[in-house]
C-alpha positions as CSV (number, residue, x, y, z in Angstrom):
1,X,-0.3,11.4,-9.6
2,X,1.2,14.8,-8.1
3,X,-2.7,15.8,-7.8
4,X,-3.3,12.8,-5.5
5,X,-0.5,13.4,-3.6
6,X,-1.0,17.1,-2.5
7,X,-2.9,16.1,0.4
8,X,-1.4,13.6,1.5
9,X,-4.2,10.6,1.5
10,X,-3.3,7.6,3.7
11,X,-4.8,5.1,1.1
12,X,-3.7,5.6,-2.5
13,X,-5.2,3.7,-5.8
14,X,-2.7,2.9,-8.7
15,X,-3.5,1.5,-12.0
16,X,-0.5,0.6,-13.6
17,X,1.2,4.0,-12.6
18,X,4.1,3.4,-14.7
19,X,2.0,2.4,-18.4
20,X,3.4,4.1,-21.3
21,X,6.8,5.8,-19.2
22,X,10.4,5.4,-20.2
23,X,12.5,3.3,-17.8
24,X,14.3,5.9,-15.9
25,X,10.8,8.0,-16.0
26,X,9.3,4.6,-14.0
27,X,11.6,4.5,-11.8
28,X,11.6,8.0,-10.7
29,X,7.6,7.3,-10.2
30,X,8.4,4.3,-8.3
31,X,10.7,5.9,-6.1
32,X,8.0,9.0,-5.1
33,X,6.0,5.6,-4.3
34,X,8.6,4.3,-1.8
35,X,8.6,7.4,-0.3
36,X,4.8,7.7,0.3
37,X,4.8,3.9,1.9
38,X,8.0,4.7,4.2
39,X,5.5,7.8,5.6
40,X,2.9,5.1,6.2
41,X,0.5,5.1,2.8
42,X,-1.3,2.0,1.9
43,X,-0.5,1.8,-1.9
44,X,-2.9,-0.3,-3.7
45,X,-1.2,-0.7,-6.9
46,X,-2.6,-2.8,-10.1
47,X,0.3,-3.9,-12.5
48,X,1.1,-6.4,-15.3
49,X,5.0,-6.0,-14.5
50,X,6.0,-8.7,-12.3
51,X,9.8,-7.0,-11.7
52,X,7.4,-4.3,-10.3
53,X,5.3,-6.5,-8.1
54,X,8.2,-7.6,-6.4
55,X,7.8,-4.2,-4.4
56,X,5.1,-5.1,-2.7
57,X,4.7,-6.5,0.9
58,X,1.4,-8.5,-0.8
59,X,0.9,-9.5,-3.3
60,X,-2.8,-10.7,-5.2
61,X,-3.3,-12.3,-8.9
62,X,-6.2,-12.3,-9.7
63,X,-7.2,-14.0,-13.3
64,X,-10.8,-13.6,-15.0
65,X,-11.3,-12.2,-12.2
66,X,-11.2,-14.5,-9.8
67,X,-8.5,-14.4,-6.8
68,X,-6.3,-17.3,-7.4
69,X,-3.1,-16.2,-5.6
70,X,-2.2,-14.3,-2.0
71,X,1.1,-14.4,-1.4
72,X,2.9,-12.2,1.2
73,X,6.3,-10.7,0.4
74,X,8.6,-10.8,3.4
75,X,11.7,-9.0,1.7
76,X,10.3,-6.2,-0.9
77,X,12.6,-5.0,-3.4
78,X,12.9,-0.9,-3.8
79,X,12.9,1.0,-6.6
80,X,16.6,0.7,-7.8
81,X,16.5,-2.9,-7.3
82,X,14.3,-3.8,-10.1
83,X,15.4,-4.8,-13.5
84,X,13.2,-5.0,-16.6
């Protein structure tokens, strides 16, 4: 992820970014993702963690792949809101 970051992109691709990390590990990662939205990053972010979803201002499900859900997110949570 640092990689990606270095140059700043305005669109950035996640695929479960927090897969296989200790709690405080995730949220640390999560938190570095706040902070690239705030600075006006679109974050494209695929997870299986719905406490994590919650983060987003959109949010799409998508089963057998198929697009079954659009739901917009009025009040996202941050980081150190989430419990899982």
């Amino acid at each position: 992820m640092a990689r990606a970051l270095v140059k700043a992109p305005q669109i950035i691709l996640a695929d479960e970014p927090t897969a296989a990390l200790d709690h405080n590990t995730s949220i640390e990662v999560l938190r570095v993702i706040e902070k690239i939205v705030k600075k006006g990053a679109t974050m494209i972010m695929v997870t299986h963690n719905e406490e994590i979803a919650r983060m987003a201002d959109r949010i799409v499900r998508i089963k057998d792949g198929v697009v079954f859900s659009i739901k917009e997110n009025e009040h996202p949570s941050l980081a150190d809101e989430l419990e899982w």
